[in-house]
C-alpha atoms as an extended CHARMM CRD file, in Angstrom:
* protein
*
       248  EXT
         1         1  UNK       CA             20.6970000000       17.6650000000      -38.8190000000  PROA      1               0.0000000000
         2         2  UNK       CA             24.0580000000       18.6820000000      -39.8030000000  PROA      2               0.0000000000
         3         3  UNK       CA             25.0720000000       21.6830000000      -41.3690000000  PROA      3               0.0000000000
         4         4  UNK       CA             28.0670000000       19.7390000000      -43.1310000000  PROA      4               0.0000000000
         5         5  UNK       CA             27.6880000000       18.7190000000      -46.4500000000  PROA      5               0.0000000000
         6         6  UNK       CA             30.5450000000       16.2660000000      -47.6710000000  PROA      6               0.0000000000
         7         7  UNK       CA             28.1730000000       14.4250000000      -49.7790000000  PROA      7               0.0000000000
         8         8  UNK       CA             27.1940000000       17.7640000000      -51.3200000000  PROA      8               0.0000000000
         9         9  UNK       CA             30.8040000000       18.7910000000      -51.9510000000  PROA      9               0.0000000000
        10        10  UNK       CA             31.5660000000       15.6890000000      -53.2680000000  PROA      10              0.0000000000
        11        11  UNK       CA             28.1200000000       15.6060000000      -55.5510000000  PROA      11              0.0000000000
        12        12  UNK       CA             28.8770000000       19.3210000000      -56.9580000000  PROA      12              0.0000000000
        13        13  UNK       CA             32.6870000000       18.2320000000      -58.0200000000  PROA      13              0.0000000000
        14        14  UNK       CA             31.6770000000       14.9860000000      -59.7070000000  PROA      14              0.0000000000
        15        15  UNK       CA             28.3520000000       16.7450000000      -61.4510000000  PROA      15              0.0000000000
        16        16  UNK       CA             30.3610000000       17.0360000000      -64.7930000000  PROA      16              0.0000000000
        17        17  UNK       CA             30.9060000000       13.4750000000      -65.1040000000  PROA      17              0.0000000000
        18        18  UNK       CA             28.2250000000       12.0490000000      -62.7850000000  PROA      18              0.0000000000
        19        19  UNK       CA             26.1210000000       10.2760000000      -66.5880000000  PROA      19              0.0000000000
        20        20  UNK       CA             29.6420000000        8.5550000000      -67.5280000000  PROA      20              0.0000000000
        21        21  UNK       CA             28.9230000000        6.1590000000      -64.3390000000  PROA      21              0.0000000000
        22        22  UNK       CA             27.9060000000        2.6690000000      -65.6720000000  PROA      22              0.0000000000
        23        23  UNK       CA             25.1750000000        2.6830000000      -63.6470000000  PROA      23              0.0000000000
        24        24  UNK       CA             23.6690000000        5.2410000000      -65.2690000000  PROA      24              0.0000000000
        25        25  UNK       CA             23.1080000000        2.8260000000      -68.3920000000  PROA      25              0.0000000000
        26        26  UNK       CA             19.8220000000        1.6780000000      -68.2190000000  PROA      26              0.0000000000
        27        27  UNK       CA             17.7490000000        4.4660000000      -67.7460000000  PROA      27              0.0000000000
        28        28  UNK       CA             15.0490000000        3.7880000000      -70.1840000000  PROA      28              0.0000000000
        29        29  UNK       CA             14.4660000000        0.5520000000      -69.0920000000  PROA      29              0.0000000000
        30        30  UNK       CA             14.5780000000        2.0400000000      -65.0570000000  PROA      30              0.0000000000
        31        31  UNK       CA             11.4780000000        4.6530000000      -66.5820000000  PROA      31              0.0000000000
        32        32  UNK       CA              9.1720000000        1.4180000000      -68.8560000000  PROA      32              0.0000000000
        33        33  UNK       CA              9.7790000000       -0.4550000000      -65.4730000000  PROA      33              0.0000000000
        34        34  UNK       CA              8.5750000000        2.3700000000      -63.4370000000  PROA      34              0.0000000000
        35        35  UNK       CA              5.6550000000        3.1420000000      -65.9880000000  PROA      35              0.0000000000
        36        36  UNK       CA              4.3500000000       -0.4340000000      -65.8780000000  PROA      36              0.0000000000
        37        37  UNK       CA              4.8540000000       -1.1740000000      -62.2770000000  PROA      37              0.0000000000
        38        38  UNK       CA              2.7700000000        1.8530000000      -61.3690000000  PROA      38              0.0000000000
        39        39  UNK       CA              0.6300000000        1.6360000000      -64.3310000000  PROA      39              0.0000000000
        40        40  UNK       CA              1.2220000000        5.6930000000      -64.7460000000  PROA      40              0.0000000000
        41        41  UNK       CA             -1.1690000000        7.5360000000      -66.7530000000  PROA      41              0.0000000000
        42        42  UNK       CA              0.0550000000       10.5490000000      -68.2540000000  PROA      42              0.0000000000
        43        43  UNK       CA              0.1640000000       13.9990000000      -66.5130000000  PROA      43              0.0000000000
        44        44  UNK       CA              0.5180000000       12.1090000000      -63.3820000000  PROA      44              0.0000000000
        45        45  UNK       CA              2.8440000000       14.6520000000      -60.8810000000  PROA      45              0.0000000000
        46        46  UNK       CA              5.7350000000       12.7210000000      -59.7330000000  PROA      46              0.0000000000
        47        47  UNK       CA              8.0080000000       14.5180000000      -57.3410000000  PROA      47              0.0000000000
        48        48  UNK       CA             12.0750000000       12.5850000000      -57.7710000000  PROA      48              0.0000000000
        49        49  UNK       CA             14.1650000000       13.2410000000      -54.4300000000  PROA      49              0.0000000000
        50        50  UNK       CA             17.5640000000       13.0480000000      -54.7320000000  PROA      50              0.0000000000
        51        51  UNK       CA             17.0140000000       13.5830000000      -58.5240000000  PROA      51              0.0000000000
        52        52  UNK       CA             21.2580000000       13.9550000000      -59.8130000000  PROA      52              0.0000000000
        53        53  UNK       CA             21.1880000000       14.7230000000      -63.4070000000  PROA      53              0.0000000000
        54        54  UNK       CA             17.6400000000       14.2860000000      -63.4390000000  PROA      54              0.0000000000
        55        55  UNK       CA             17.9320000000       11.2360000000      -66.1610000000  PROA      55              0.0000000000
        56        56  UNK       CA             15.0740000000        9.6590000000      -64.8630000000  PROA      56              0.0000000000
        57        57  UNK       CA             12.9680000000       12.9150000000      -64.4400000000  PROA      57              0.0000000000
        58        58  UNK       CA             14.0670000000       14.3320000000      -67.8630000000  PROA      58              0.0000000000
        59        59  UNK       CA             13.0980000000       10.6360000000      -69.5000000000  PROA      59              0.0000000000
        60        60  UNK       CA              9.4260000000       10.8230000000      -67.4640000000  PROA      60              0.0000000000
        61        61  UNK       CA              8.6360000000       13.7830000000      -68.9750000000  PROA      61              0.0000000000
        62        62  UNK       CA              9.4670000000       13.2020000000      -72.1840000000  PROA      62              0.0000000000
        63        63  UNK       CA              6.9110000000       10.6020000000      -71.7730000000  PROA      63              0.0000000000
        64        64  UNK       CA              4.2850000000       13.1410000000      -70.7450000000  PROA      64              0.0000000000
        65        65  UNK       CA              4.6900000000       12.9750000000      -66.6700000000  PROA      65              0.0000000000
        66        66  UNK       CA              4.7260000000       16.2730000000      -64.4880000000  PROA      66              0.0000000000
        67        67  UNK       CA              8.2620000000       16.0020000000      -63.0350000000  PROA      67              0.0000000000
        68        68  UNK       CA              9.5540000000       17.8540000000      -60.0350000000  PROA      68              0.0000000000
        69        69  UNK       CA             13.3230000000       17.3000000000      -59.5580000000  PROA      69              0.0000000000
        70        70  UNK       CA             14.5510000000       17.9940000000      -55.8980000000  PROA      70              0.0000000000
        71        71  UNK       CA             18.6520000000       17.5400000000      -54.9540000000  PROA      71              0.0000000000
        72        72  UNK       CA             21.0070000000       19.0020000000      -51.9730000000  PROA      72              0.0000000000
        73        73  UNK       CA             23.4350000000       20.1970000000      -55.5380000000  PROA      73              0.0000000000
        74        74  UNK       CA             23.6170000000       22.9470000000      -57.6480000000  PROA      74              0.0000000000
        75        75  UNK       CA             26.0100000000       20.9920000000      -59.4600000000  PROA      75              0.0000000000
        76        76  UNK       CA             23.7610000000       18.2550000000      -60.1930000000  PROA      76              0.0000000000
        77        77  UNK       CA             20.9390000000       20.5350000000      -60.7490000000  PROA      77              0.0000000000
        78        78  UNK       CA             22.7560000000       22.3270000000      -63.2090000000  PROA      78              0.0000000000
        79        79  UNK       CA             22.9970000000       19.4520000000      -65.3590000000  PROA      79              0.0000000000
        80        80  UNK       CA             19.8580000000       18.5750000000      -65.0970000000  PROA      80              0.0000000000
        81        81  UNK       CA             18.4720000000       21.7190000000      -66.4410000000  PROA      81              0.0000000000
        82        82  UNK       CA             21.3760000000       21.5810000000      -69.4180000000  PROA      82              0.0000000000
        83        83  UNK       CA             20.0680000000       17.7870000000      -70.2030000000  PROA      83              0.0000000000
        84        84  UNK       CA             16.4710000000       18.6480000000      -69.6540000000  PROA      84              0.0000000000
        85        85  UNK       CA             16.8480000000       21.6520000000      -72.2430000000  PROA      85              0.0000000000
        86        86  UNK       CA             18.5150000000       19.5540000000      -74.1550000000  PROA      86              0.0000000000
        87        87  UNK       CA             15.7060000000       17.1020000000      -74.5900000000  PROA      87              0.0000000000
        88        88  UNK       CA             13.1910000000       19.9510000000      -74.6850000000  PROA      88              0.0000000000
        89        89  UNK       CA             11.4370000000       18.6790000000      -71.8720000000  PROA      89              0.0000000000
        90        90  UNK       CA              9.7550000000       20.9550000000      -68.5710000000  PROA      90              0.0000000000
        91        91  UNK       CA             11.1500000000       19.9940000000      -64.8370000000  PROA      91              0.0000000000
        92        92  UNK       CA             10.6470000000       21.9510000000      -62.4430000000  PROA      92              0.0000000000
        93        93  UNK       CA             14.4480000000       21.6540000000      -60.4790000000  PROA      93              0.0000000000
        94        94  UNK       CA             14.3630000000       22.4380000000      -57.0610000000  PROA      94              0.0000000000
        95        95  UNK       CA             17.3810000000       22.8880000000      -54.7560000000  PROA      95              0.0000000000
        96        96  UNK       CA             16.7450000000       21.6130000000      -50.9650000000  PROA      96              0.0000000000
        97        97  UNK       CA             17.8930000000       19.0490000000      -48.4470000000  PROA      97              0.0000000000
        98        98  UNK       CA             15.9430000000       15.5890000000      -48.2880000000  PROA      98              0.0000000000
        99        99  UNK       CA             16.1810000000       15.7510000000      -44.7880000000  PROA      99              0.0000000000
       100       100  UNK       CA             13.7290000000       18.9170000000      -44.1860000000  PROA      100             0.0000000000
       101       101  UNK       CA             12.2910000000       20.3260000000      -47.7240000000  PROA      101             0.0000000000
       102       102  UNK       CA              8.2170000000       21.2360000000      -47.8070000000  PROA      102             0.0000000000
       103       103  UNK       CA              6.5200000000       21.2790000000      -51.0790000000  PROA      103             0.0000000000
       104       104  UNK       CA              3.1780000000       23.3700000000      -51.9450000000  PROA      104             0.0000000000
       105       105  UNK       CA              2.0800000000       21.2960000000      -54.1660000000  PROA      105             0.0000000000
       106       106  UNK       CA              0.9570000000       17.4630000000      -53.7460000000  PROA      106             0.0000000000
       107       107  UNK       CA              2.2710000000       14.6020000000      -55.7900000000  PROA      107             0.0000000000
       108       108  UNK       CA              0.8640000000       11.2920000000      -56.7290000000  PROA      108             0.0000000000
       109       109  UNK       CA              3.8920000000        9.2900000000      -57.1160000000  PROA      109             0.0000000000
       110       110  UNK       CA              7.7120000000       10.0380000000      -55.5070000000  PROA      110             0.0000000000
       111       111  UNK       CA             10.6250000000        8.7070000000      -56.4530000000  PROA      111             0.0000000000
       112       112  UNK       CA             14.2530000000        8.1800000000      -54.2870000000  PROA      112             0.0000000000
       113       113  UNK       CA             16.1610000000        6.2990000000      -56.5980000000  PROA      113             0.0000000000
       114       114  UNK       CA             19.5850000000        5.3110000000      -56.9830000000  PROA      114             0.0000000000
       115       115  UNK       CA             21.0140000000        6.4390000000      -53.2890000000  PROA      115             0.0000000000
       116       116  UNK       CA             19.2100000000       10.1160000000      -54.1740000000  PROA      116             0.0000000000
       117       117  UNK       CA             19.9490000000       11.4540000000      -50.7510000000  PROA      117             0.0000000000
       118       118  UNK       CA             18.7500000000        7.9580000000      -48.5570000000  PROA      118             0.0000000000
       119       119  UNK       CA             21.5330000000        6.5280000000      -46.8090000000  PROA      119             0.0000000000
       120       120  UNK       CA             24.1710000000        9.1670000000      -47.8170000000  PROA      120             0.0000000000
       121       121  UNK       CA             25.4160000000       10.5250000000      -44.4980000000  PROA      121             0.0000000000
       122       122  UNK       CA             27.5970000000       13.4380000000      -43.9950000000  PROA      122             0.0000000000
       123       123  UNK       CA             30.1960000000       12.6300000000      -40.9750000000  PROA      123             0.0000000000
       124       124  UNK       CA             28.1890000000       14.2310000000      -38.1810000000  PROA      124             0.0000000000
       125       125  UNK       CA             24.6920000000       13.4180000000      -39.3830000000  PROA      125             0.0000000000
       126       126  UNK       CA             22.6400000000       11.0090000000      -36.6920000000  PROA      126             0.0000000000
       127       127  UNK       CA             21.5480000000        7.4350000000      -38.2890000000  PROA      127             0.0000000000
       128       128  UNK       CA             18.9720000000        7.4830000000      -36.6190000000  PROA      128             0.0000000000
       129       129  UNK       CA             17.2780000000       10.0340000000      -37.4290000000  PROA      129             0.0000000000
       130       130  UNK       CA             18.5590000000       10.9770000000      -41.2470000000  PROA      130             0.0000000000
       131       131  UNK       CA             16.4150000000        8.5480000000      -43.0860000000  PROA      131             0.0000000000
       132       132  UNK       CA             13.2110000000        8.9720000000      -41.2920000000  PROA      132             0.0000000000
       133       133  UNK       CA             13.2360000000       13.0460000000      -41.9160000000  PROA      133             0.0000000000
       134       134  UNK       CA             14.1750000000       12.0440000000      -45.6420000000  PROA      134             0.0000000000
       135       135  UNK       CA             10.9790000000        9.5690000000      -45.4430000000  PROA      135             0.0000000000
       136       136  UNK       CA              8.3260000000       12.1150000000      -43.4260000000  PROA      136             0.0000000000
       137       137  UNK       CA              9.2270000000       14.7540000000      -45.8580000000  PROA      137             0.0000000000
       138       138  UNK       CA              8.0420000000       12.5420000000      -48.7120000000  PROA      138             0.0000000000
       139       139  UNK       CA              5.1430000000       11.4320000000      -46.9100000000  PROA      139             0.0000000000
       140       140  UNK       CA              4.2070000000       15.0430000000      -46.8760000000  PROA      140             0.0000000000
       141       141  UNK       CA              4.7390000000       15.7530000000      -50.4630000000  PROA      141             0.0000000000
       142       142  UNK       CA              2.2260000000       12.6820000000      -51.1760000000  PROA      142             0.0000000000
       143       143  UNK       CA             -1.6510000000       12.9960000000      -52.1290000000  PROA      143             0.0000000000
       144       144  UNK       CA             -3.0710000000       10.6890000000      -49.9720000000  PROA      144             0.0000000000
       145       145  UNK       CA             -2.7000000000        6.8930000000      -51.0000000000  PROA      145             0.0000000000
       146       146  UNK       CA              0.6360000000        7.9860000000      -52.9430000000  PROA      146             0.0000000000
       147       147  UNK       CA              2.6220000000        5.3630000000      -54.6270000000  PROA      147             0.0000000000
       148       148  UNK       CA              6.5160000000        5.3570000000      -53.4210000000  PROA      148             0.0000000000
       149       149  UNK       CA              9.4570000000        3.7120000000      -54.9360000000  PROA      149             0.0000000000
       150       150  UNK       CA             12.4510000000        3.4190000000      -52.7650000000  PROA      150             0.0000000000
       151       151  UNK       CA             15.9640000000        1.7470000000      -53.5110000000  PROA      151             0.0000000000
       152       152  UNK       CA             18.6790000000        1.5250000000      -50.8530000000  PROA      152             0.0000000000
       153       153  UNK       CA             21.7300000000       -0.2010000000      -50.4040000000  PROA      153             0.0000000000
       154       154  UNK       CA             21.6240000000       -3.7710000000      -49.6510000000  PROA      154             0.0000000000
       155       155  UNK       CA             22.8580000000       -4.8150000000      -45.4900000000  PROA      155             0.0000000000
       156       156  UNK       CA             23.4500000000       -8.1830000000      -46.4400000000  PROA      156             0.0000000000
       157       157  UNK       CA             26.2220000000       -7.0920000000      -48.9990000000  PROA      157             0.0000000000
       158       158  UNK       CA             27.9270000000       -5.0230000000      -47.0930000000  PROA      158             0.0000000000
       159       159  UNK       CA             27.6480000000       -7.3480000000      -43.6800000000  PROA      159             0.0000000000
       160       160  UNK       CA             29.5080000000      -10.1830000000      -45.9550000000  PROA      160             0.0000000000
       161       161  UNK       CA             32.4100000000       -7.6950000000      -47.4100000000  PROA      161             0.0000000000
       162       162  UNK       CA             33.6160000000       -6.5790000000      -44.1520000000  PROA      162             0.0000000000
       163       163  UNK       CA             36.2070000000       -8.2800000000      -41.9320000000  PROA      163             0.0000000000
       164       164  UNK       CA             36.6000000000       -7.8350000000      -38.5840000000  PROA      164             0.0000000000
       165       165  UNK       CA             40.0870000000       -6.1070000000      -39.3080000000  PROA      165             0.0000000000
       166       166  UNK       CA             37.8940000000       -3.0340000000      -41.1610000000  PROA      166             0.0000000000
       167       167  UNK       CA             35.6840000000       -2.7960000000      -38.1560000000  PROA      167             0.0000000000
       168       168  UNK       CA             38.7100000000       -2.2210000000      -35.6110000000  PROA      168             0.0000000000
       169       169  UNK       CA             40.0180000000        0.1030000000      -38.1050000000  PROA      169             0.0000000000
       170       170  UNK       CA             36.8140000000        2.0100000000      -38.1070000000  PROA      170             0.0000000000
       171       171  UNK       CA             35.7280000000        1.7540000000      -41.7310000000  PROA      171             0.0000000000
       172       172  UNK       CA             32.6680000000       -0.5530000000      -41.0060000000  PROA      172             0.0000000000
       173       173  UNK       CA             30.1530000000        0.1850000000      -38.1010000000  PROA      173             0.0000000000
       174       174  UNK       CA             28.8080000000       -3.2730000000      -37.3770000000  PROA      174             0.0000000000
       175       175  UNK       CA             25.8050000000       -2.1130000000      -35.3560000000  PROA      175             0.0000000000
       176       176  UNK       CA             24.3740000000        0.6390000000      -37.7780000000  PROA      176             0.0000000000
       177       177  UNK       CA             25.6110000000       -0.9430000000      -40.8570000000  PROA      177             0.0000000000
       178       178  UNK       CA             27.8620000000        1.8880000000      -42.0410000000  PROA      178             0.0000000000
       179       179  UNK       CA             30.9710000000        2.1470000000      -43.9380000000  PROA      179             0.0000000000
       180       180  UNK       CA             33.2890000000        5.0800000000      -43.9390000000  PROA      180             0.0000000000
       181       181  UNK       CA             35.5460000000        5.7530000000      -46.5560000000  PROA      181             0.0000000000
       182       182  UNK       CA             37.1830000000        8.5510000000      -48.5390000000  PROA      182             0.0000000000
       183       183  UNK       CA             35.7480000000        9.8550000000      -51.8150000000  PROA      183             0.0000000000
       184       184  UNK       CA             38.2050000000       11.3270000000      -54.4880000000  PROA      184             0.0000000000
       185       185  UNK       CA             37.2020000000       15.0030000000      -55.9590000000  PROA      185             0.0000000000
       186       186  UNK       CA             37.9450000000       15.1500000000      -59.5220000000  PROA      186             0.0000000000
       187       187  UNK       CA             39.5260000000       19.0540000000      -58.2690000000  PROA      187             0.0000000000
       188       188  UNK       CA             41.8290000000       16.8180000000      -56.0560000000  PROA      188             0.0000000000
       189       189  UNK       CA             41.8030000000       15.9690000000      -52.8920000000  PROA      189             0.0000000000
       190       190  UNK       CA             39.2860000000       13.8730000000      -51.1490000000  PROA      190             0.0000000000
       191       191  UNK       CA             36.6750000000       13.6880000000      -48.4110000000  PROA      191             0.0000000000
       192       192  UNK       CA             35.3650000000       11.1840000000      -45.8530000000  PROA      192             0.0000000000
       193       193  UNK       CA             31.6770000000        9.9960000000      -45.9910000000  PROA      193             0.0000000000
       194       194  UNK       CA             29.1600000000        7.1920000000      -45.1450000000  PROA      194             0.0000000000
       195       195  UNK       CA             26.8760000000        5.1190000000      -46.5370000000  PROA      195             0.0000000000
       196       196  UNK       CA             24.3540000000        3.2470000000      -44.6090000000  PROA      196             0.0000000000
       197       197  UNK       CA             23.3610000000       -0.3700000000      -46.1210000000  PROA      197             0.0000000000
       198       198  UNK       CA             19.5180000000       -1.1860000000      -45.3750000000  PROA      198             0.0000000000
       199       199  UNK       CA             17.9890000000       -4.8430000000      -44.3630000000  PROA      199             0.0000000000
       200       200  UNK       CA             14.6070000000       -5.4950000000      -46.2240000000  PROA      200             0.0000000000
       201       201  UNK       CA             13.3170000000       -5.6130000000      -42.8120000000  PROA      201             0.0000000000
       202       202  UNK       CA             14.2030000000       -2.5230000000      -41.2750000000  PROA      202             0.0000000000
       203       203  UNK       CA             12.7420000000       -0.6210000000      -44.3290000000  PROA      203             0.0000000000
       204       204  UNK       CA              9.3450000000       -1.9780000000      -44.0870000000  PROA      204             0.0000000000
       205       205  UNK       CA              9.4510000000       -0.3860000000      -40.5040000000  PROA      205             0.0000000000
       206       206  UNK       CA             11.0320000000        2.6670000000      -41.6130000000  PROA      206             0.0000000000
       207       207  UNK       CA              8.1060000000        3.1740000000      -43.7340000000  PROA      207             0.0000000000
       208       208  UNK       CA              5.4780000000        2.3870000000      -41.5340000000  PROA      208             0.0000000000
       209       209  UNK       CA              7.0070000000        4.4660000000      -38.5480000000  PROA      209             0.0000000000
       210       210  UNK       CA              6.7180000000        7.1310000000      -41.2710000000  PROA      210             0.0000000000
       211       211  UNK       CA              3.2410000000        6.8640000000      -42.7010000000  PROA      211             0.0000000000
       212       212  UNK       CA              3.8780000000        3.8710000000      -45.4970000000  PROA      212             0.0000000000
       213       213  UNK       CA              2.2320000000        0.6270000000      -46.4500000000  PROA      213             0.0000000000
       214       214  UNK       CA              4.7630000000       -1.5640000000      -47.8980000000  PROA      214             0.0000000000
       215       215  UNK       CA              3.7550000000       -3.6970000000      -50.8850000000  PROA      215             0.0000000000
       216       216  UNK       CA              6.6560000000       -5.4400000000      -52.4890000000  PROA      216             0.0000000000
       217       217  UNK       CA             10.5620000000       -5.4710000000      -51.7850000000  PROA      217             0.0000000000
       218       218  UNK       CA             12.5660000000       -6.7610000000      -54.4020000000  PROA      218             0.0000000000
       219       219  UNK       CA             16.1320000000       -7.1120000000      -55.6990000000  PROA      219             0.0000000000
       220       220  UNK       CA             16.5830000000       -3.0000000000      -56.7540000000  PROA      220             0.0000000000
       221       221  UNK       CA             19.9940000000       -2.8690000000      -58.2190000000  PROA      221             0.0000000000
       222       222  UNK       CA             20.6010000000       -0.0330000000      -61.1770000000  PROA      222             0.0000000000
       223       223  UNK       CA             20.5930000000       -1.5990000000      -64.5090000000  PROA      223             0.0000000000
       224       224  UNK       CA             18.9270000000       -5.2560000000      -62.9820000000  PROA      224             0.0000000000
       225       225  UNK       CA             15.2010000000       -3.8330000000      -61.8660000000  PROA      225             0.0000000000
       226       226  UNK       CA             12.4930000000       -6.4320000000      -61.6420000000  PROA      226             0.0000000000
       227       227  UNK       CA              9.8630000000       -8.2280000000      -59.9620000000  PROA      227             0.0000000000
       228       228  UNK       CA             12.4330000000      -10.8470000000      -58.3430000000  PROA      228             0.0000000000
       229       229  UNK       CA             14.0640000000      -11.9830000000      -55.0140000000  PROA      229             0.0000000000
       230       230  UNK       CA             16.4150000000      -10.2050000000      -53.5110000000  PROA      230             0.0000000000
       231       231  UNK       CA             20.0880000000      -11.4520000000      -54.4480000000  PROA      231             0.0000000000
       232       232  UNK       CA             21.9590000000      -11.4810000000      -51.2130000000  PROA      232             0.0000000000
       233       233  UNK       CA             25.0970000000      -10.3080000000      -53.5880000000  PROA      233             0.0000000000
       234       234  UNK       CA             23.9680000000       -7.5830000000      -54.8590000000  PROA      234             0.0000000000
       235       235  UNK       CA             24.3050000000       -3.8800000000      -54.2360000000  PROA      235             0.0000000000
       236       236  UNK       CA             20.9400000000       -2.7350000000      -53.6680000000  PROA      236             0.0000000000
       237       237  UNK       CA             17.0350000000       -3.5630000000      -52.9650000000  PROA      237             0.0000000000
       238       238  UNK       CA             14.0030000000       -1.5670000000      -53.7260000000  PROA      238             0.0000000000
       239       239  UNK       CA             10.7690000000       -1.3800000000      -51.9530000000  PROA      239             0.0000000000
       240       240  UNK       CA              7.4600000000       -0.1460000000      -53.4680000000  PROA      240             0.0000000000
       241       241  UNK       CA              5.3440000000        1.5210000000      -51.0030000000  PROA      241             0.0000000000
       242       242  UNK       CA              2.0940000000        3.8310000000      -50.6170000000  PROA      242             0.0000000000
       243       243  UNK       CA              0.8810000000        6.7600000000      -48.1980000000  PROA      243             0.0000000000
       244       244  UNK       CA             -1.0550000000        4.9400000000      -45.7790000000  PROA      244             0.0000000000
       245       245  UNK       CA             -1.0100000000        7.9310000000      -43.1550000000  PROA      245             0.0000000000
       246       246  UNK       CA              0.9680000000       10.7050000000      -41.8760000000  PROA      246             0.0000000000
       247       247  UNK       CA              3.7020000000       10.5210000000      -40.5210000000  PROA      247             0.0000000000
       248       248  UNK       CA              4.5730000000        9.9390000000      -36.9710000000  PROA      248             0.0000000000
């Protein structure tokens, strides 16, 4: 794995104004749709990778849930643990990469919402491998038979807003479904990073190659969760899995 973090540069400059994103909006509908798709009972541990601001872990808790709130930033963290107090709410915030953390404890449920880590590549950072470490080190954090929520970036999307002028100028990568691009930091300046767009197919064998049962991939994009086909258009999908085994 790399030892370059532009994604965590860029996460630790933007962590003041990270909740003024629109698709932050619907948070408390993101958590009743969680609660109901997972029927949660409360005091259930739930581990959130790639966590931000915590808004979904700080919301969970106020609702009763054990929340553990893993992210690559200090930046982010920090305002997690300013909104979390805040609310009045426990979290236990831990800093570590999604690529290669180990947890003590095990969880029932994990969470990587929201491009929390999964297909957020730093410039050097292998494809191939990046998303399944993110993926085996959940599978580890699991109790056995673990529910998992997933959302990525939709392929199809990003296959159909790319021109063949943007691959020869190297900002789209065809094969691995990748776009580069610069990212402004609110300090000034910018950075170059990648994002990695996901086909509903390739997930499902992500997760099994990694120790998952998938049960239901849907349309995932923040704001428009539900229990619906895919839209082609739109930015994301989500997949629903469990801990079927560990992983390979």
């Amino acid at each position: 794995m790399s030892d370059t973090h532009e994604w965590k540069s860029f996460f630790n400059d933007h962590a003041p104004l990270y909740m003024s994103n629109v698709f932050v909006k619907a948070t408390l509908a993101e958590v009743d749709f969680i609660i109901d798709l997972l029927q949660l009972k409360p005091g259930v541990a739930i581990l959130d990778v790639g966590c931000g601001t915590g808004r979904h872990s700080i919301e969970l808790a106020r609702r009763g849930y054990k929340m553990t709130g893993l992210d690559l930033s200090p930046g982010m963290l920090a305002e997690a643990k300013k909104a979390a107090t805040e609310a009045g709410v426990q979290v236990e915030w831990i800093e570590a990469d999604a690529t290669r953390f180990e947890m003590e404890r095990k969880y029932d449920v994990a969470l990587c919402l929201c491009e929390g880590s999964f297909g957020l590549l730093n410039i050097s950072d292998d494809p191939a491998k990046h998303e399944l470490s993110i993926l085996r080190s959940i599978n580890r954090a699991l109790k056995p038979r673990g529910r998992f929520i997933l959302t990525a970036l939709n392929a199809l999307k990003m296959i159909r807003q790319f021109s063949k002028e943007d691959i020869a100028r190297g900002l789209f990568d065809p094969l691995e479904i990748i776009e580069t691009h610069a990212m402004e930091l609110e300090s000034g300046g910018e950075i170059m990073v990648r994002e990695r767009g996901f086909t509903a197919a390739q997930l499902r064998l992500m997760l099994e190659m990694t120790g998952f049962s998938v049960e239901h991939t849907w349309g995932g994009t923040a704001g428009n969760w539900g229990r619906r086909q895919l839209d082609p258009d739109e930015f994301e999908l989500m997949v629903v899995g469990r801990k079927s085994g560990q992983p390979s």
